[in-house]
C-alpha positions as CSV (number, residue, x, y, z in Angstrom):
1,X,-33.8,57.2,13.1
2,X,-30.9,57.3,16.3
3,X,-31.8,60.6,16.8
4,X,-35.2,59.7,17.9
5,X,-34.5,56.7,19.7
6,X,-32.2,59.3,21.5
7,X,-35.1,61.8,21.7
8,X,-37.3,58.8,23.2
9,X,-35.1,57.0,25.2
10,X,-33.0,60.3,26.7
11,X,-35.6,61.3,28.8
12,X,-36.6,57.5,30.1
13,X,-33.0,57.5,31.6
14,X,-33.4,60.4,33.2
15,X,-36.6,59.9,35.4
16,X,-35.2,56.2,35.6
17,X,-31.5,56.4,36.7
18,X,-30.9,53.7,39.2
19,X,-32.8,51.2,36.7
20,X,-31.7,52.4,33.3
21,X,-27.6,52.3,35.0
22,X,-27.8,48.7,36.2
23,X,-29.1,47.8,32.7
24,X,-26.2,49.7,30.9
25,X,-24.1,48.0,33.4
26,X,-25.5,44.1,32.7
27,X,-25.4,45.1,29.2
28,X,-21.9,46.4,29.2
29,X,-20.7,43.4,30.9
30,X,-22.7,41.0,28.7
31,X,-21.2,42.3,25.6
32,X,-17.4,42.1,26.8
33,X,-18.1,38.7,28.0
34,X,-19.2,37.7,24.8
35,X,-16.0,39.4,23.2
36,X,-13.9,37.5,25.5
37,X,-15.6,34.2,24.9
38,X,-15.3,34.8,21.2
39,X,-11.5,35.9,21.3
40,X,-10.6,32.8,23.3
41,X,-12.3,30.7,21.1
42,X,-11.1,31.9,17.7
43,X,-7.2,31.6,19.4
44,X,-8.1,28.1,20.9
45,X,-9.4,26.8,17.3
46,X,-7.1,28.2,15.0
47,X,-3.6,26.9,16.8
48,X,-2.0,25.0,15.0
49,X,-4.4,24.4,11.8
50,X,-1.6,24.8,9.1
51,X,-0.3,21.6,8.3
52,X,-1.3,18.4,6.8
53,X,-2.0,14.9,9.0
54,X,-3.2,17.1,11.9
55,X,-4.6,13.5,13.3
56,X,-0.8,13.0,14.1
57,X,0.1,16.0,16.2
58,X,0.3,16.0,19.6
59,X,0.7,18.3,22.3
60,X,2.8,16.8,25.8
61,X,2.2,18.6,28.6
62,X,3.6,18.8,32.4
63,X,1.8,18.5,35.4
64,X,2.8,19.6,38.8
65,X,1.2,19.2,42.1
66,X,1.7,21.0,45.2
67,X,-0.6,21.5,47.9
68,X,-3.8,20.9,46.7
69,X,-3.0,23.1,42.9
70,X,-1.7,21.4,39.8
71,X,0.1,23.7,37.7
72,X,0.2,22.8,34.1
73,X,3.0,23.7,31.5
74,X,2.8,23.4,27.7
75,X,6.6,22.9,27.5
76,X,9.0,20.2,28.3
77,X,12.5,19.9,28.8
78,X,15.0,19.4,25.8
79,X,16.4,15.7,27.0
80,X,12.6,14.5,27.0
81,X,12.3,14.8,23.4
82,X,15.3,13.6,22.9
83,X,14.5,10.4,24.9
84,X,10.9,10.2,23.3
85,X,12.7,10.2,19.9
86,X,15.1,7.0,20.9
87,X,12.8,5.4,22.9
88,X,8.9,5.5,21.3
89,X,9.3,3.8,17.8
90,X,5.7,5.7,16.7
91,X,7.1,8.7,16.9
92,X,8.9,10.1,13.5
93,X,9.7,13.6,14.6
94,X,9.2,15.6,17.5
95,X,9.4,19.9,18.0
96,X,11.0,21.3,21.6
């Protein structure tokens, strides 16, 4: 059966080049988008799915500005969770 789509479609490419490489091209790039999408999805919704009372994890972040970018870091100094611990009665433990 794909050796006559091949026996078909072989010499379509051939009288067709321009045409038939732009389509291998937009289907090239469709399918590795869609890889990508579907990569950085299954990393985004399986982080941190292991534990029990996931409704009471947090993630603190760090903002920065400067010019008109704001760069945002997932980590936060050492002392800050120390400070959090002491300081914010709600929260029972806390992960650097």
């Amino acid at each position: 059966m794909f050796t006559s789509y091949l026996k078909n479609g072989l010499p379509s490419f051939l009288r067709n080049k321009a045409y038939s490489l732009i389509n291998l091209a937009g289907l090239s790039i469709g399918l590795a988008c869609g890889f990508l999408i579907v990569l950085w999805l299954t990393v985004d919704l399986t982080i941190n799915r292991y534990g029990t009372h996931l409704d009471w994890v947090y993630q603190i972040v760090r903002n920065h500005h400067s010019d008109a970018v704001v760069h945002t870091w997932k980590s936060i100094p050492k002392p800050t969770t120390n400070v959090m611990d002491k300081d914010i009665p709600a929260i029972s433990n806390s992960l650097h």
